[in-house]
Biopython code that builds the backbone (N, CA, C, O; Angstrom):
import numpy as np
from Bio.PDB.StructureBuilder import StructureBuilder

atoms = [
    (1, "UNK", "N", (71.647, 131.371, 95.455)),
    (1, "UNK", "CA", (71.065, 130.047, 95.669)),
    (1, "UNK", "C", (71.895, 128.981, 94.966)),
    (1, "UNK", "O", (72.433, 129.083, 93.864)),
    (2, "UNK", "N", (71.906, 127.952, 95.787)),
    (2, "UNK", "CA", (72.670, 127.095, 95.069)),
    (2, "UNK", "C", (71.947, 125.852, 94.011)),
    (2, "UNK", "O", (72.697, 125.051, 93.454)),
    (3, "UNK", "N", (70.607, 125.793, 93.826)),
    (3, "UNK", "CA", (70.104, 125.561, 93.148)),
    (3, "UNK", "C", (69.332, 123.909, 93.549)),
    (3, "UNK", "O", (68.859, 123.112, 92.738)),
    (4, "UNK", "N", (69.408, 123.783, 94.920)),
    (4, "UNK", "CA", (69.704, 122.408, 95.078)),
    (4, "UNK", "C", (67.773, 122.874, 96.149)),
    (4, "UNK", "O", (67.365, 123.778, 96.878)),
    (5, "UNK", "N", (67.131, 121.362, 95.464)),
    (5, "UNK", "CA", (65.314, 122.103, 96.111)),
    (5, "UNK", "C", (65.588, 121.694, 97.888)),
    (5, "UNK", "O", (66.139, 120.811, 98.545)),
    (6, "UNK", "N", (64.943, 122.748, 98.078)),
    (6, "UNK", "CA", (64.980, 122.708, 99.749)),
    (6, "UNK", "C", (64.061, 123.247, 100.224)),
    (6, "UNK", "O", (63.840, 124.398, 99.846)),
    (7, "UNK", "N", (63.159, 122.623, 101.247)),
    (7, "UNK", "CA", (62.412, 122.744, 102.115)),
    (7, "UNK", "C", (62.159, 124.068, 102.733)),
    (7, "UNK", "O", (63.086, 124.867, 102.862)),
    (8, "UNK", "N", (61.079, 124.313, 103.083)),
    (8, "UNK", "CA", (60.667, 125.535, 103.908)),
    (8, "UNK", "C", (61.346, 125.119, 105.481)),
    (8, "UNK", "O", (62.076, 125.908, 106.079)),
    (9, "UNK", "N", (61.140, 124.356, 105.788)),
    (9, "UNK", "CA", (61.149, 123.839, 107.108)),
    (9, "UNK", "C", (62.839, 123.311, 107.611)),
    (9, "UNK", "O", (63.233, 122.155, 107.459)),
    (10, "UNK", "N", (63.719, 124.486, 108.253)),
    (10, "UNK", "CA", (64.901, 124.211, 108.522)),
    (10, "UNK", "C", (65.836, 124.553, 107.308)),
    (10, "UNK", "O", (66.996, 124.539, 107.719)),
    (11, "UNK", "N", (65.776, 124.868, 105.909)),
    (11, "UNK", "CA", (66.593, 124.481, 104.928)),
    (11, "UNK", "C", (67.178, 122.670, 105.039)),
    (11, "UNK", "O", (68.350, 122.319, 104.903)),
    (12, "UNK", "N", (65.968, 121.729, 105.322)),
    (12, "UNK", "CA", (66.583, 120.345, 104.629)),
    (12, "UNK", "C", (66.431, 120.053, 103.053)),
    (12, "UNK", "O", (65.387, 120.461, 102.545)),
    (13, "UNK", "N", (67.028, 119.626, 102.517)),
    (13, "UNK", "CA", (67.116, 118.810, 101.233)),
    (13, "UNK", "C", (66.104, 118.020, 100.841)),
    (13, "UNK", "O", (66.067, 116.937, 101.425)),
    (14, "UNK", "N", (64.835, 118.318, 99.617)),
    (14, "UNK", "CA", (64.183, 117.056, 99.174)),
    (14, "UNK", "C", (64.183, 115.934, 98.608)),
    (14, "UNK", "O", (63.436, 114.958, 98.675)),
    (15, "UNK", "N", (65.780, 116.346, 97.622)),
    (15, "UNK", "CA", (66.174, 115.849, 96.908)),
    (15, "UNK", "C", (66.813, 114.131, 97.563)),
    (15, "UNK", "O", (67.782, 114.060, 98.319)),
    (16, "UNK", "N", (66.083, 112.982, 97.106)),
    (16, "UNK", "CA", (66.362, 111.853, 97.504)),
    (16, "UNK", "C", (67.539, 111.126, 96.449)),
    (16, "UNK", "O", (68.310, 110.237, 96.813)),
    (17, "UNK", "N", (67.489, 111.700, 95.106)),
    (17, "UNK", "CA", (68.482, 110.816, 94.249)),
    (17, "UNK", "C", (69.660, 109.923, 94.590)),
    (17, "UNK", "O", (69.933, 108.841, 94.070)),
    (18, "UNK", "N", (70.315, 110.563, 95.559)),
    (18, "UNK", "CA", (71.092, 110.287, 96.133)),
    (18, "UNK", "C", (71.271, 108.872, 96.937)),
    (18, "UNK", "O", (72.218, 108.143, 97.232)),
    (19, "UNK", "N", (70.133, 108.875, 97.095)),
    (19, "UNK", "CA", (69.658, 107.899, 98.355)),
    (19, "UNK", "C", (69.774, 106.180, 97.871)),
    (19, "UNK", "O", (70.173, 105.213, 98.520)),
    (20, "UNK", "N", (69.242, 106.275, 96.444)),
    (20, "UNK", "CA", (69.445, 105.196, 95.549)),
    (20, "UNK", "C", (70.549, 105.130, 94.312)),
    (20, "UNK", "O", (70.531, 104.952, 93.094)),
    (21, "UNK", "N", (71.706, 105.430, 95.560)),
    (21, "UNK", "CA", (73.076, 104.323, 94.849)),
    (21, "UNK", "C", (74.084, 103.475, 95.726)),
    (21, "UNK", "O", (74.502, 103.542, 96.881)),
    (22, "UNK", "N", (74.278, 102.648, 94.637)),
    (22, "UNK", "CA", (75.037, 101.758, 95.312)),
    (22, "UNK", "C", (76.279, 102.016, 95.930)),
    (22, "UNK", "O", (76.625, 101.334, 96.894)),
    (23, "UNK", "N", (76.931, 102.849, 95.522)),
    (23, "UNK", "CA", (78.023, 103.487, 96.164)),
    (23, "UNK", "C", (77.890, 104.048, 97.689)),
    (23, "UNK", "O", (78.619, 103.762, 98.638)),
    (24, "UNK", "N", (76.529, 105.106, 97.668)),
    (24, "UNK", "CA", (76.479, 105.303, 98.838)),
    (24, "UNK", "C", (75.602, 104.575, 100.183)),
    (24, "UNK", "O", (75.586, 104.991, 101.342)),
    (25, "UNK", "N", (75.057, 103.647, 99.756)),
    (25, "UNK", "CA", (74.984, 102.424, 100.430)),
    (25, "UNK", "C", (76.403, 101.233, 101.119)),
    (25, "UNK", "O", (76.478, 100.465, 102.078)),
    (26, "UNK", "N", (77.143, 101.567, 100.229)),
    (26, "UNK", "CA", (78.701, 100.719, 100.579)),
    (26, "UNK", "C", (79.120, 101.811, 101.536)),
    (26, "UNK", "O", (79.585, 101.412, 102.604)),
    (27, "UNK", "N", (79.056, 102.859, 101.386)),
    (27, "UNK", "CA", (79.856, 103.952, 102.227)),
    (27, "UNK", "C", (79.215, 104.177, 103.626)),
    (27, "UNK", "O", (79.903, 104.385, 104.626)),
    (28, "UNK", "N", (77.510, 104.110, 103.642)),
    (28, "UNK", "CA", (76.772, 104.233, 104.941)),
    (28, "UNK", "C", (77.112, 102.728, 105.492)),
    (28, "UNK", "O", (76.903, 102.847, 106.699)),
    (29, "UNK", "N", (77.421, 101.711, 105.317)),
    (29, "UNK", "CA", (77.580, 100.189, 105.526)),
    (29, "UNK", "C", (78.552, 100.391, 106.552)),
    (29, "UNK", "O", (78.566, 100.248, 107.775)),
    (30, "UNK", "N", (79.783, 100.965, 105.219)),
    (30, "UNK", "CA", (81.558, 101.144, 105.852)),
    (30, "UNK", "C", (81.236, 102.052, 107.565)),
    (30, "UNK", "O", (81.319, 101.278, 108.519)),
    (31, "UNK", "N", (81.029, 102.977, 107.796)),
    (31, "UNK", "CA", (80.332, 104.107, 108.610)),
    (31, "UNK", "C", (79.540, 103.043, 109.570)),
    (31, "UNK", "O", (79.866, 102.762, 110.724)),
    (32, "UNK", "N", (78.697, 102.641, 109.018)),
    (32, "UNK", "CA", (78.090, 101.403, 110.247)),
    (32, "UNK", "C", (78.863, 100.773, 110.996)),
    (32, "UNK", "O", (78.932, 100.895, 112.219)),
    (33, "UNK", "N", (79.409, 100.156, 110.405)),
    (33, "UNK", "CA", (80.746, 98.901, 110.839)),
    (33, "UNK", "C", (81.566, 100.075, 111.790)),
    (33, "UNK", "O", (81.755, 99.947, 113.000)),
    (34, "UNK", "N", (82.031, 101.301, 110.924)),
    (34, "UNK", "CA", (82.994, 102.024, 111.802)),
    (34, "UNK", "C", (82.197, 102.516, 113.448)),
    (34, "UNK", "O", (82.897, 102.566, 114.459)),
    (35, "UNK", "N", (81.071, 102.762, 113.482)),
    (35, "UNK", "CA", (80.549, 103.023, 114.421)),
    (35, "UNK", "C", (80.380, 101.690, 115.056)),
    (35, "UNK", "O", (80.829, 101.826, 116.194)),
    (36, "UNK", "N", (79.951, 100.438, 114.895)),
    (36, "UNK", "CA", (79.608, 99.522, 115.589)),
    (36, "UNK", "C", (81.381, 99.171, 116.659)),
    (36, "UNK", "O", (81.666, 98.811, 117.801)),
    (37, "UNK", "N", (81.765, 99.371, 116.009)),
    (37, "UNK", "CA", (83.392, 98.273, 116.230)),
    (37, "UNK", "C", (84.104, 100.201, 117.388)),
    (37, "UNK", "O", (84.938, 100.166, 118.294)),
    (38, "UNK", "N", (83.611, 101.104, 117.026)),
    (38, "UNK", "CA", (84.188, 101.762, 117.965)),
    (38, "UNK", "C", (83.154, 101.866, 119.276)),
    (38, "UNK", "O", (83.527, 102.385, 120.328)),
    (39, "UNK", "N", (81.821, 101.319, 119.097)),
    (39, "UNK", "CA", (81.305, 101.594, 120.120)),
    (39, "UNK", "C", (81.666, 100.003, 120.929)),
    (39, "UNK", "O", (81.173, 99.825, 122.042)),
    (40, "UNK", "N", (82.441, 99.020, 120.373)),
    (40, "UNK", "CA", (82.860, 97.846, 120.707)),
    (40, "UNK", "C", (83.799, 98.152, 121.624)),
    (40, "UNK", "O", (83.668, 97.858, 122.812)),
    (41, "UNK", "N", (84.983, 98.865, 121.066)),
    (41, "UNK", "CA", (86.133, 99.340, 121.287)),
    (41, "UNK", "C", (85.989, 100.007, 122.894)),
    (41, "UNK", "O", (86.672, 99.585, 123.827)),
    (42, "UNK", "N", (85.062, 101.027, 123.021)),
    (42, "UNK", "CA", (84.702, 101.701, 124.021)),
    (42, "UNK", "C", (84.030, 100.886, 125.492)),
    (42, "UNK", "O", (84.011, 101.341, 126.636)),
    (43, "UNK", "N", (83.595, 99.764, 125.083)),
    (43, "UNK", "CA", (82.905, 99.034, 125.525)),
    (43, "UNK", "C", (84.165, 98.048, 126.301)),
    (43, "UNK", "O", (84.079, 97.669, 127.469)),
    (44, "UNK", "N", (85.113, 97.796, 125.549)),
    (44, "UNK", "CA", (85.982, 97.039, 125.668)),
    (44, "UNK", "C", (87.337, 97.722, 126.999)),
    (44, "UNK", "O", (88.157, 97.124, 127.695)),
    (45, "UNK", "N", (86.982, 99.274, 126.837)),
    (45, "UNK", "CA", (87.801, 100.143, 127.601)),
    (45, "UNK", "C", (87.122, 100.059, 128.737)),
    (45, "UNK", "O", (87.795, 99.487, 129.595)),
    (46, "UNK", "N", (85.939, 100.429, 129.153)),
    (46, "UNK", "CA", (85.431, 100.545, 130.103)),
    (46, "UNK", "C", (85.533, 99.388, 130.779)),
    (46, "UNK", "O", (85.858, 99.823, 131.883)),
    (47, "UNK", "N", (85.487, 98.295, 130.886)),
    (47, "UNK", "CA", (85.749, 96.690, 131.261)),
    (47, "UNK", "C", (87.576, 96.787, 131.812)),
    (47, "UNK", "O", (88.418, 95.902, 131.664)),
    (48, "UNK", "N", (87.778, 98.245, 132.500)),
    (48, "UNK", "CA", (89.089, 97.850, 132.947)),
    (48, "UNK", "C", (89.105, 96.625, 134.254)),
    (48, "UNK", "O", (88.301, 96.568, 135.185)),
    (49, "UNK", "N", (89.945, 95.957, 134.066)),
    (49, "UNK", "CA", (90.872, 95.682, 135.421)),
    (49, "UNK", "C", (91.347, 95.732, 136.752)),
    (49, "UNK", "O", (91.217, 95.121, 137.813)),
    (50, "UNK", "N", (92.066, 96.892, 136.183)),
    (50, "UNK", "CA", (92.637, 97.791, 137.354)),
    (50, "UNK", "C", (92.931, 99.081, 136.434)),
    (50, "UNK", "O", (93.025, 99.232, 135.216)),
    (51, "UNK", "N", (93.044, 100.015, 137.629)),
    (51, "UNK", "CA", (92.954, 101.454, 137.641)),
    (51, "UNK", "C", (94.532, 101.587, 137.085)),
    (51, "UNK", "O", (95.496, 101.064, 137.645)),
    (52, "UNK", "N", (94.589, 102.402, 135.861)),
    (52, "UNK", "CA", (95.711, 102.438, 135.462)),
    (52, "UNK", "C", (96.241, 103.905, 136.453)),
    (52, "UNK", "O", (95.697, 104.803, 137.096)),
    (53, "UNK", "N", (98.443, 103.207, 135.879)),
    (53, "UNK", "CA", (98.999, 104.106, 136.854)),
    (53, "UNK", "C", (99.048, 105.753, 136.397)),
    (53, "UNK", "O", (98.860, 106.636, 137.233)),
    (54, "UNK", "N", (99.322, 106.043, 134.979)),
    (54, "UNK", "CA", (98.738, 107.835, 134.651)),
    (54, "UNK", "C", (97.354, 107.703, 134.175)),
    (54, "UNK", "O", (97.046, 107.052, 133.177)),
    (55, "UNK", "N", (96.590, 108.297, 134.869)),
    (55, "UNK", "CA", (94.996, 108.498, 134.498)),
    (55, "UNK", "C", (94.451, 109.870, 134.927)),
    (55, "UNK", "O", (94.250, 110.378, 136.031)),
    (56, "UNK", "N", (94.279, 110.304, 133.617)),
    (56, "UNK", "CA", (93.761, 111.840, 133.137)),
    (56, "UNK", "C", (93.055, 112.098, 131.997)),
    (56, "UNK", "O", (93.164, 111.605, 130.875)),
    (57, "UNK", "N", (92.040, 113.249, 132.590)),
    (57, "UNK", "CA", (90.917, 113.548, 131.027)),
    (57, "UNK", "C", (91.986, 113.811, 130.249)),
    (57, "UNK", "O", (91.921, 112.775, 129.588)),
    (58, "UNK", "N", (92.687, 114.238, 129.914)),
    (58, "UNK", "CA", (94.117, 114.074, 128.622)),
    (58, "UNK", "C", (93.980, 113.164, 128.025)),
    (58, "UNK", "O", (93.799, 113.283, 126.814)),
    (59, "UNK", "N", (94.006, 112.091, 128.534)),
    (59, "UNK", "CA", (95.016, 110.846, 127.827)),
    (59, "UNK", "C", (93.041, 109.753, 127.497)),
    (59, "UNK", "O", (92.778, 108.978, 126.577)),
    (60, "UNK", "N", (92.112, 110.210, 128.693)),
    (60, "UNK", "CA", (90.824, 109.429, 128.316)),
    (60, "UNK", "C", (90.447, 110.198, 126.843)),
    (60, "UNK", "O", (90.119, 109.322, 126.043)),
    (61, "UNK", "N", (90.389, 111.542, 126.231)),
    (61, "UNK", "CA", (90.245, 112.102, 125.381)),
    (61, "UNK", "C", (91.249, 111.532, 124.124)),
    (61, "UNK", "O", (90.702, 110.925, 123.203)),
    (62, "UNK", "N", (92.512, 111.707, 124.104)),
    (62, "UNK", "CA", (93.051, 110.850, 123.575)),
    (62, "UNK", "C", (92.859, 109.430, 123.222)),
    (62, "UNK", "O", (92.988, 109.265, 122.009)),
    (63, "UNK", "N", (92.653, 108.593, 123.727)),
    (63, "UNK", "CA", (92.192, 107.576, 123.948)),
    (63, "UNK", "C", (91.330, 107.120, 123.282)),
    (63, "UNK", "O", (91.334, 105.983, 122.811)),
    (64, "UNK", "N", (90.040, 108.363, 123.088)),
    (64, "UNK", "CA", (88.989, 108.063, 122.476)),
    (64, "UNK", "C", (89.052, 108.260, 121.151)),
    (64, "UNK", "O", (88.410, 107.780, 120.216)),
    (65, "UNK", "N", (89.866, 108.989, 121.211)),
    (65, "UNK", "CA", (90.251, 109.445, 119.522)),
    (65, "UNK", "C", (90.774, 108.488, 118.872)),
    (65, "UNK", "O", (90.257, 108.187, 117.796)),
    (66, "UNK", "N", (92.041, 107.692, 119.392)),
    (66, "UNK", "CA", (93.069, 106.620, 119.219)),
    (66, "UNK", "C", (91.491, 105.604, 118.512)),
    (66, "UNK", "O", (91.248, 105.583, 117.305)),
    (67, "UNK", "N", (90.917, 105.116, 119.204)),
    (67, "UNK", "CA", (89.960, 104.126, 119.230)),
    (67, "UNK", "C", (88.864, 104.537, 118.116)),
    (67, "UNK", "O", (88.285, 103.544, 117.672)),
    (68, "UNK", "N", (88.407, 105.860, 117.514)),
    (68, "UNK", "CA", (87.769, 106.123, 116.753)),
    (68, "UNK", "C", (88.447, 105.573, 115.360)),
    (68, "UNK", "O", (88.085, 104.845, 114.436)),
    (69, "UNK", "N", (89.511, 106.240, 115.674)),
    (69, "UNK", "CA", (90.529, 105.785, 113.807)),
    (69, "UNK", "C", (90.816, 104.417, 114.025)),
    (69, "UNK", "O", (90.692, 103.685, 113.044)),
    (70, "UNK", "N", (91.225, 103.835, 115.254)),
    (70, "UNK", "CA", (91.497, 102.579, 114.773)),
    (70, "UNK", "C", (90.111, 101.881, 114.303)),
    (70, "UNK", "O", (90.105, 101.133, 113.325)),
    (71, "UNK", "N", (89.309, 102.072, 114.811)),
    (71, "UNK", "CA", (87.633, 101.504, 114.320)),
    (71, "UNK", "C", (87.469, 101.818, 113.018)),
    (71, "UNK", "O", (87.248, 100.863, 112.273)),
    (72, "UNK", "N", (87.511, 102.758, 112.601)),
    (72, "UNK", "CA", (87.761, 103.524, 111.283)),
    (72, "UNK", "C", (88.368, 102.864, 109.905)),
    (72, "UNK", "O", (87.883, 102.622, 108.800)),
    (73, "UNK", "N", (89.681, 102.687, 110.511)),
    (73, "UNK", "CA", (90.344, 101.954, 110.194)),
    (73, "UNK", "C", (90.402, 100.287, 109.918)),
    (73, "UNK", "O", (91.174, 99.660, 109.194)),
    (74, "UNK", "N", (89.601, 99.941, 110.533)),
    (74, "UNK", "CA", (89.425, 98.472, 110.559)),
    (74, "UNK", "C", (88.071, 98.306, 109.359)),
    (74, "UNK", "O", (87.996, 97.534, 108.403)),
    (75, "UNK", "N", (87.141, 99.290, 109.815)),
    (75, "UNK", "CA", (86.084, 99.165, 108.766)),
    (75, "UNK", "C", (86.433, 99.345, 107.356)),
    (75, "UNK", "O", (85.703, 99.132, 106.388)),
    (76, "UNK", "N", (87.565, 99.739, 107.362)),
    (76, "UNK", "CA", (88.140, 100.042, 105.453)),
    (76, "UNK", "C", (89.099, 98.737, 105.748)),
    (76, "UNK", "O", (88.434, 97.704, 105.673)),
    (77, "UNK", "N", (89.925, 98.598, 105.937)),
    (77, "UNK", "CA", (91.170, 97.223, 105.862)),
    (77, "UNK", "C", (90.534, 95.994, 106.169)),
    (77, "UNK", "O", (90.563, 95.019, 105.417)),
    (78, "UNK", "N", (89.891, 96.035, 107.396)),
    (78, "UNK", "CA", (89.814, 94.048, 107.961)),
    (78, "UNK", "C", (88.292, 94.255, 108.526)),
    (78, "UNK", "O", (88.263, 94.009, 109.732)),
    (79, "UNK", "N", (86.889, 94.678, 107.941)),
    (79, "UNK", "CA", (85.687, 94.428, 108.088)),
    (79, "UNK", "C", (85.198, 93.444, 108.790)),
    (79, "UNK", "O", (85.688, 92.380, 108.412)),
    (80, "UNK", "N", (84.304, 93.298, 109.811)),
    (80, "UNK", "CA", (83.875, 91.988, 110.737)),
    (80, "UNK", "C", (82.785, 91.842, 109.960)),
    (80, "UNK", "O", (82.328, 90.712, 110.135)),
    (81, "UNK", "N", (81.987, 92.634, 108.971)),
    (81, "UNK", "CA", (80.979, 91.891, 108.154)),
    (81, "UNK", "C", (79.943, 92.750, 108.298)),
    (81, "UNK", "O", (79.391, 93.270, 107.329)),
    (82, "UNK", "N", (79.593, 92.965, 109.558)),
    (82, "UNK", "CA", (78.484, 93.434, 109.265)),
    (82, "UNK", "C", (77.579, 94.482, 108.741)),
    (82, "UNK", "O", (76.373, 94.711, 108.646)),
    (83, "UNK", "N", (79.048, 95.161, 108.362)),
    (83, "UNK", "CA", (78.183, 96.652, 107.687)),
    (83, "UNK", "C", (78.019, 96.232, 106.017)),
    (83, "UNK", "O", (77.463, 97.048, 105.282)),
    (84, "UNK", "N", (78.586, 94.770, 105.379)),
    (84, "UNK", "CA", (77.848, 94.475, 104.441)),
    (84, "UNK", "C", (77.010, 93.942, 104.414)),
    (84, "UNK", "O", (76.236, 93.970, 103.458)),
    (85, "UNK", "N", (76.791, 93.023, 105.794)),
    (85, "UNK", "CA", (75.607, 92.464, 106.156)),
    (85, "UNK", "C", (74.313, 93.005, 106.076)),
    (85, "UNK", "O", (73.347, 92.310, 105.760)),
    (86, "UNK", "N", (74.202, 94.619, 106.436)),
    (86, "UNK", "CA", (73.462, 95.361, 106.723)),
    (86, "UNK", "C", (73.114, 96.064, 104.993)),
    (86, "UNK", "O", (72.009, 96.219, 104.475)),
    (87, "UNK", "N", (74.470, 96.379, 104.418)),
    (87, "UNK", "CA", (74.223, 96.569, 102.678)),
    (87, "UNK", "C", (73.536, 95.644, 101.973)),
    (87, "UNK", "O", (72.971, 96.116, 100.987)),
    (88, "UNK", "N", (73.359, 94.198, 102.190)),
    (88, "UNK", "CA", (73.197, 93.518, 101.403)),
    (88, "UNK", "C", (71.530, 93.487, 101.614)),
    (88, "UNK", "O", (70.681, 93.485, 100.722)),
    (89, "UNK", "N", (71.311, 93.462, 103.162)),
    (89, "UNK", "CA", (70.026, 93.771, 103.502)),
    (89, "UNK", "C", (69.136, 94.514, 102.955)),
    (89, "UNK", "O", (67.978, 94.218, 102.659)),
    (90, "UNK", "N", (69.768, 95.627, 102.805)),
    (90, "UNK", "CA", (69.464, 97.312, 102.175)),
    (90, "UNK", "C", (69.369, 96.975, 100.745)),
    (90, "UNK", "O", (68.746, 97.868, 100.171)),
    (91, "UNK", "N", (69.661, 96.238, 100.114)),
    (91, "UNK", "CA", (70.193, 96.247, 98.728)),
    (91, "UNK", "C", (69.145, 95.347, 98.158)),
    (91, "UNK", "O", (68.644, 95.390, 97.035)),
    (92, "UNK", "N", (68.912, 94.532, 99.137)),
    (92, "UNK", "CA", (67.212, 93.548, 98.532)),
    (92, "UNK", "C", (66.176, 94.112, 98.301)),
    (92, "UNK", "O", (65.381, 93.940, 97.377)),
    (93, "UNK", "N", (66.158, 94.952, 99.320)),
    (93, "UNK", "CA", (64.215, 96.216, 99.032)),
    (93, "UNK", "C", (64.646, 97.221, 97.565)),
    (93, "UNK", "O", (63.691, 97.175, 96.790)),
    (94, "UNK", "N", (65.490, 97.858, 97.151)),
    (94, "UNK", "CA", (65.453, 98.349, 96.067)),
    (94, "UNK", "C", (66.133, 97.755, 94.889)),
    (94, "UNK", "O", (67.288, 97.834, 94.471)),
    (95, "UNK", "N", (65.142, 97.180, 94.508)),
    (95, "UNK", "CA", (65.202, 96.755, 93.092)),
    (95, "UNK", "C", (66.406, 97.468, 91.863)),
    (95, "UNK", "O", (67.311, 96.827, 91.328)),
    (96, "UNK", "N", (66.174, 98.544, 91.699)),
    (96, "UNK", "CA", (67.029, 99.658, 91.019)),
    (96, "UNK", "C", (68.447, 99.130, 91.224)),
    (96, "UNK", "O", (69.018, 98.979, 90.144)),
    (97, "UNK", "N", (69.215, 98.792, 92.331)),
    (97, "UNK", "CA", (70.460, 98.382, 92.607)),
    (97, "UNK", "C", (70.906, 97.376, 92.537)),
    (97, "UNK", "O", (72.093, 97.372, 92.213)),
    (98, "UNK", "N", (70.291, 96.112, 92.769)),
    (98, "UNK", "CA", (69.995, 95.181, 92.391)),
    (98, "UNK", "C", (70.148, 94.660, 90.987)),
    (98, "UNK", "O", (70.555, 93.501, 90.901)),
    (99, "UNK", "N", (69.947, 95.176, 90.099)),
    (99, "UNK", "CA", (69.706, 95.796, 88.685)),
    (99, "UNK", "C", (71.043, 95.646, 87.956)),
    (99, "UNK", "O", (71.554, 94.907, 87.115)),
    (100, "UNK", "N", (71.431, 96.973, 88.876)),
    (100, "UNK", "CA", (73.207, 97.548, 88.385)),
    (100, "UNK", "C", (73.942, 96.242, 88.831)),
    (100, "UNK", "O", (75.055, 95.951, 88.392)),
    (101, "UNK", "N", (73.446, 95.685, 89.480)),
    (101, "UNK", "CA", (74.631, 94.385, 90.153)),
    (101, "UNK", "C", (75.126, 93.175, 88.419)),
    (101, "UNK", "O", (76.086, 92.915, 87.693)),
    (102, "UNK", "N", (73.630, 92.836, 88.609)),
    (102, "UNK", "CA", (73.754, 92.161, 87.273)),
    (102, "UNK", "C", (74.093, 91.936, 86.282)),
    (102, "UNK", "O", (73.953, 92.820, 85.438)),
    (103, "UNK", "N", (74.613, 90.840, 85.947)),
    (103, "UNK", "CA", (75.693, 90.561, 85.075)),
    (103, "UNK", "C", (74.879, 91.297, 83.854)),
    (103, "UNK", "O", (73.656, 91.369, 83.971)),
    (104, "UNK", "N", (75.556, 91.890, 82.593)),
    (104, "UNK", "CA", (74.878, 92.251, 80.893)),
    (104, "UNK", "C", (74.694, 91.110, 80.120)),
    (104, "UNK", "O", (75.347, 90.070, 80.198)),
    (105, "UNK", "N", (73.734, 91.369, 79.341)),
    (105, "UNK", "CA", (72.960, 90.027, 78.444)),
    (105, "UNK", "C", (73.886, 89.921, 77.747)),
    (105, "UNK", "O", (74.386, 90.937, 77.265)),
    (106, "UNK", "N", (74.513, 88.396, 77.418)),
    (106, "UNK", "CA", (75.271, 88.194, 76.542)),
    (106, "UNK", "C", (75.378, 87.848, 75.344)),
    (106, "UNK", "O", (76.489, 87.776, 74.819)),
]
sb = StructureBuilder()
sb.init_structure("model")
sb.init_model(0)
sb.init_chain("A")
sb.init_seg("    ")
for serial, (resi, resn, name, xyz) in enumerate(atoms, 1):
    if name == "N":
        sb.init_residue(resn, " ", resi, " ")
    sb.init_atom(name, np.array(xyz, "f"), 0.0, 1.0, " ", f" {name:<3s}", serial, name[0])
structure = sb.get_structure()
């Protein structure tokens, strides 16, 4: 056993500690943004034009991949906002984090 409390039901995790830090609030944010901006991305593919001249599940698979990291990618380097938008949101209901933000008594 690895020592970690778990549920009868499926082996899920009870353990919430986790749940209240600020770190992993910045990281589910980052992950937001990365999902929002690739489901942008995808959105943005489908809106072709015209029918390109090599077109194959190859290169659409590819493609999708290309567009995952670059989304990925954008959410760590050049952020459109809103996955702090969504942290900062998150970050008002628990008090506890809020907390850690704050400057020390001087």
């Amino acid at each position: 056993m690895s020592g970690l409390p778990i549920s009868g039901v499926g082996g899920i995790s009870t353990d919430t500690s986790r749940l209240k830090s600020a770190d992993n609030l910045k990281k589910a944010g980052q992950q937001f943004e990365a999902v929002f901006t690739g489901m942008m991305l995808k959105s943005m593919r489908q809106a072709k034009l015209a029918d390109p001249l090599f077109d194959s599940k190859a290169l659409d698979t590819f493609t999708e991949m290309q567009d995952a990291r670059v989304a990925q990618s954008m959410s760590e380097s050049t952020p459109l906002g809103i996955g702090k938008a969504m942290t900062d949101f998150l970050s008002k209901s628990q008090g506890d984090l809020n907390e850690s933000k704050a400057d020390p008594p001087q």
